[in-house]
N, C-alpha and C positions, 0 to 999 in steps of 0.2 A: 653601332652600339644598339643593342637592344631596348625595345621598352615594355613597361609593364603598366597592363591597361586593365582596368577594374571594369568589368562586364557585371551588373549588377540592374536586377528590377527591382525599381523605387516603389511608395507611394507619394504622391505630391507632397505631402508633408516630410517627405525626408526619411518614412522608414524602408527595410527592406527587408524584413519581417514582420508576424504581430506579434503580443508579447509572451507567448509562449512560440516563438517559432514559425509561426505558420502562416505558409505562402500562397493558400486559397484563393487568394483575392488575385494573384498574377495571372494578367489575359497573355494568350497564347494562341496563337493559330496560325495556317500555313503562313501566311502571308508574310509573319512576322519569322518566323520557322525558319523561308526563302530566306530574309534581308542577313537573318543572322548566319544560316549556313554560308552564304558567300564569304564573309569575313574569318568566319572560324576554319574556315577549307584554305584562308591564307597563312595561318599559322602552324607551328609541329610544336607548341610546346603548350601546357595548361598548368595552371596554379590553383594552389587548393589550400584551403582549411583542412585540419582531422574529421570532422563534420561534416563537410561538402563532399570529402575525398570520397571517405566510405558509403555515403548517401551515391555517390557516383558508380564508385568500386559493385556495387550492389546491382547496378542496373545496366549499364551501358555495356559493357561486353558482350551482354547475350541478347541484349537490345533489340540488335538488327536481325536476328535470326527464329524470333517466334515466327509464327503463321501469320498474325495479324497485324506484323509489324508495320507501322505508317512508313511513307518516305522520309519524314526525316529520323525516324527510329534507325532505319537502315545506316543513313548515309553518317546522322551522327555517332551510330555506336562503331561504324568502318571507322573514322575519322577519331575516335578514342581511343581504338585499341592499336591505332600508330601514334600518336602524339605519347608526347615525353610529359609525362607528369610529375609535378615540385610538389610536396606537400610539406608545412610548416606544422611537425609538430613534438611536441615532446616524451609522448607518449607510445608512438605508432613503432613496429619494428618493420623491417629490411627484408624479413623474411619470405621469402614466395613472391615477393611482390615482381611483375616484368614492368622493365622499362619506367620505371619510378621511382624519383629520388626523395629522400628525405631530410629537411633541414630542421637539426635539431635548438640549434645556437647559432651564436655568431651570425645571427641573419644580416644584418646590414652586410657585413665583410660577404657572405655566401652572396648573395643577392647580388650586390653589385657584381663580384667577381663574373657571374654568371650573365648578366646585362651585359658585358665586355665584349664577349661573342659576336660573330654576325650571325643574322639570322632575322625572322619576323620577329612582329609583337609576340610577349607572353601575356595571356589574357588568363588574367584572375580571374575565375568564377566566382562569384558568389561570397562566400565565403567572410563573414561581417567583421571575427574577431581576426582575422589573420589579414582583413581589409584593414582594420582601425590600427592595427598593429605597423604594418607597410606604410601608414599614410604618416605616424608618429615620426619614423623612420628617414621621410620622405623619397622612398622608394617606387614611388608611383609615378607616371609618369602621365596617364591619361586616363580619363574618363569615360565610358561608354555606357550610356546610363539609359532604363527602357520605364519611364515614369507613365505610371498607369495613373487611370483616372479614379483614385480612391483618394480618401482620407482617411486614416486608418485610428488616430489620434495618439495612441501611443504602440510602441513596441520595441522593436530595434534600430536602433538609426544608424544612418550610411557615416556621418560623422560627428566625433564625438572628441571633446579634451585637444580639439585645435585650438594650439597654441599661438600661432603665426597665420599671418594670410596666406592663401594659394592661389596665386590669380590663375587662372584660365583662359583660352584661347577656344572658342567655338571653331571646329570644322567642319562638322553638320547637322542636319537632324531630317527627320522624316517620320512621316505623319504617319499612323494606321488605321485604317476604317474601324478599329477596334475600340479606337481611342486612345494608345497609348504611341507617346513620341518617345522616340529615341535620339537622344542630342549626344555627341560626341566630341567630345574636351580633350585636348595637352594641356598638360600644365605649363605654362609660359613662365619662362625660368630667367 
């Protein structure tokens, strides 16, 4: 069975944007780049917000093919334009899009259906409202969290209107000279 793993950079205080959106404050560098490209080179499927998608849709395909493109411009915009992309929305149509499906309803029934499969994690980018959404759901499965060392005090927050506990289970974390740790949680069911 599949699982679905929320890839999300924090601030310490819980949010993962500020309040209009904006992700200035997320450190980034090779280092961090590496850790993540190994794990995302383990999976073929990506989850998305309408938001995230098209923010993605925008950039990643041609990515890897400027002049100037970094090493993981390359390797991540190769690594997108074969992965199978989910996006949760209601809005978005079918049309032209390759290799990308869209869930309009019935997300619980779709979602799980889709988990049933073998295959790796699906790692949810990003993606806040279709995060808060999945988690009401309890469709998520794990956590892969990159908490930078800000305090942002208010903006978006990773969780919102939990209703019930979600215990957790640590299975790593690892430090960056950047400063930000990334800890990696299952939900312990």
């Amino acid at each position: 069975m599949r699982k679905i793993v929320s890839f999300m950079h924090i601030s310490l205080d819980g949010f993962v944007a500020g309040p209009n959106g904006e992700m200035n404050w997320i450190k980034v560098d090779e280092e961090i780049f590496d850790h993540v490209g190994k794990r995302i080179g383990e999976s073929d499927t990506a989850l998305y917000g309408r938001v995230t998608y098209q923010m993605m849709e925008s950039y990643w395909p041609t990515a890897g093919d400027e002049p100037d493109a970094s090493k993981h411009d390359i390797e991540h915009s190769a690594w997108y334009k074969k992965a199978h992309k989910i996006v949760l929305s209601k809005t978005l149509t079918d049309a032209g899009l390759t290799n990308t499906q869209i869930i309009r309803d019935n997300l619980a029934d779709t979602i799980n259906e889709i988990k049933q499969h073998d295959g790796p994690d699906i790692l949810l980018f990003g993606s806040p409202t279709a995060t808060h959404a999945l988690i009401q759901l309890g469709l998520i499965d794990g956590y892969w969290l990159f908490v930078n060392p800000i305090i942002l005090g208010q903006g978006i927050p990773l969780f919102v209107d939990i209703k019930e506990k979600i215990k957790l289970k640590l299975l790593t974390t690892q430090q960056f000279t950047s400063g930000v740790t990334a800890l990696d949680y299952i939900v312990d069911k």
